[in-house]
N, C-alpha and C positions, 0 to 999 in steps of 0.2 A: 504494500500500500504506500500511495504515494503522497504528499500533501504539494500541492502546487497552490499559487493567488489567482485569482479571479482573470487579473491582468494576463499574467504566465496564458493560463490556459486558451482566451481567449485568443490571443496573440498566435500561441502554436497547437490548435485545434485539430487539426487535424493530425499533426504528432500524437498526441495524447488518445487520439479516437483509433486510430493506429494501431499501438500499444496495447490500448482496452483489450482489441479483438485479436490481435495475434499472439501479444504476450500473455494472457489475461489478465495484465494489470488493470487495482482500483485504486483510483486515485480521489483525495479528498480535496474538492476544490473549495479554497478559507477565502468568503468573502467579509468585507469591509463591515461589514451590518452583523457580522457574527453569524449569520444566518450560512453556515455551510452545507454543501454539499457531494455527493459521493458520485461516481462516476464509473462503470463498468459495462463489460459488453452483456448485451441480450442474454447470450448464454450463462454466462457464468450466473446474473439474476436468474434467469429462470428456473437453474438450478438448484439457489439458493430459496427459489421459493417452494420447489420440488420437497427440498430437505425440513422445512418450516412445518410445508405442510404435513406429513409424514411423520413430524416430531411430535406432533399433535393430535397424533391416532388416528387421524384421517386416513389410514390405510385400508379401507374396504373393495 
């Protein structure tokens, strides 16, 4: 996981969208308002929602 600024990522977007999906890095984008956010490929989310759900007993 990576913390990059609002600025950074915006600037090299398409770096970072890149990355997400080939390397599967998540990156935490810190903006200015504290209000941050996290950033990763489709997959790896949906994976992770896979496992959530699952953890959850939802396995029928």
């Amino acid at each position: 996981m990576t913390a990059v600024t609002s600025g950074e990522f915006l600037n090299e977007f398409t770096l970072y969208a890149d990355r997400a999906n080939e390397e599967n890095e998540t990156f935490i984008i810190q903006r200015e308002s504290g209000k941050h956010l996290v950033m990763m490929s489709l997959d790896d989310y949906n994976a992770l929602q896979k496992k959530l759900y699952f953890s959850r007993g939802n396995n029928e």
